[in-house]
N, C-alpha and C positions, 0 to 999 in steps of 0.2 A: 437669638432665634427662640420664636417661641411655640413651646410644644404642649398641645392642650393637654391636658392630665389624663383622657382617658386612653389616647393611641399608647396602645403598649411598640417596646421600641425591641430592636434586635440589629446588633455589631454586625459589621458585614463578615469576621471573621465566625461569626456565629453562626452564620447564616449558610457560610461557604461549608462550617461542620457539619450542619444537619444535612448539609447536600449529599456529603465524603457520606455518611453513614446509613443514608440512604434513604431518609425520613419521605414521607409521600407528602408536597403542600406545594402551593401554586403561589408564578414568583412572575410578579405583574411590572413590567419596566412603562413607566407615564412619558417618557419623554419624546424627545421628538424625534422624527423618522431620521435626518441626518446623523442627529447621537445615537440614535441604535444601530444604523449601518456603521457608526463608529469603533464599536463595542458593546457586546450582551453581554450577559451572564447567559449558556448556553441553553439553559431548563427553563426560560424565560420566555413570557407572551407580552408580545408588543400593544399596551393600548395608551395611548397618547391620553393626555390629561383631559386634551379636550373633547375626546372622543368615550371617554368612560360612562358618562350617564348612558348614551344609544349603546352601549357595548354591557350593561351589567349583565344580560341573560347568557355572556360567555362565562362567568364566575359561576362557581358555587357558593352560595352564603352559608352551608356547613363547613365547607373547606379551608383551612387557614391559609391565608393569603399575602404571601408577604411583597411588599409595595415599595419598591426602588426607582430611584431617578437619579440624577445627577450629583446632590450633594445632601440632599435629605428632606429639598423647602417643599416641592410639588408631590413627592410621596406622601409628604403630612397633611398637604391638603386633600387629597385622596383618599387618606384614612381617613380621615372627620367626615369626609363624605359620604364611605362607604361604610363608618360605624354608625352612622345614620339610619343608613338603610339595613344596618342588623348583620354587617357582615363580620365575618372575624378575621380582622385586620391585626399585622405587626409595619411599623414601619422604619426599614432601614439605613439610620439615620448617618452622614457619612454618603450614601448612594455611590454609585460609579470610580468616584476620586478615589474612595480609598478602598473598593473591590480589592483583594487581591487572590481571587480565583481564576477558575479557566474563562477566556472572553473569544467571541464566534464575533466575526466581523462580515459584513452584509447584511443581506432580507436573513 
């Protein structure tokens, strides 16, 4: 798998610490509506990969935004996308599979 060099990356257990500690930053799931009614991360906005271009004026591009999906392929394209547009992206690479925090199942 290949990860462009400039998406900075962050472990899902890293990711689940900063949550525990309380850190303020917004946690973007690409994937698709049946994997989300499958399992969230519960602090988490649903926008599907292919709905993110019409969906950017939900983001803040000050905001660190960390960028999950399933295994780590469609968050990295996300982040390239959204480091494009000037956003401050992490993406967490692993996604879903290897979450091992709290998961909200449904909308």
């Amino acid at each position: 798998m290949m990860q462009s060099n400039k998406v900075r990356l962050q472990l899902p257990f890293e990711v689940k610490n900063r949550l525990n500690r309380g850190e303020k930053f917004t946690i973007i799931d690409v994937r698709e509506q049946d994997e989300w009614e499958s399992g969230h991360i519960p602090e988490a906005k649903h926008i599907p990969l292919g709905q993110l271009e019409s969906r950017l004026n939900e983001l803040d591009p000050m905001e660190l935004t960390v960028v999950v999906c399933r295994s780590g392929n469609r968050s990295n394209i996300a982040c390239d996308f959204l480091l494009a547009m000037n956003y401050n992206v992490i993406n967490m690479p692993g996604g879903m599979t290897a979450w091992q925090g709290d998961i909200q199942h449904g909308n």
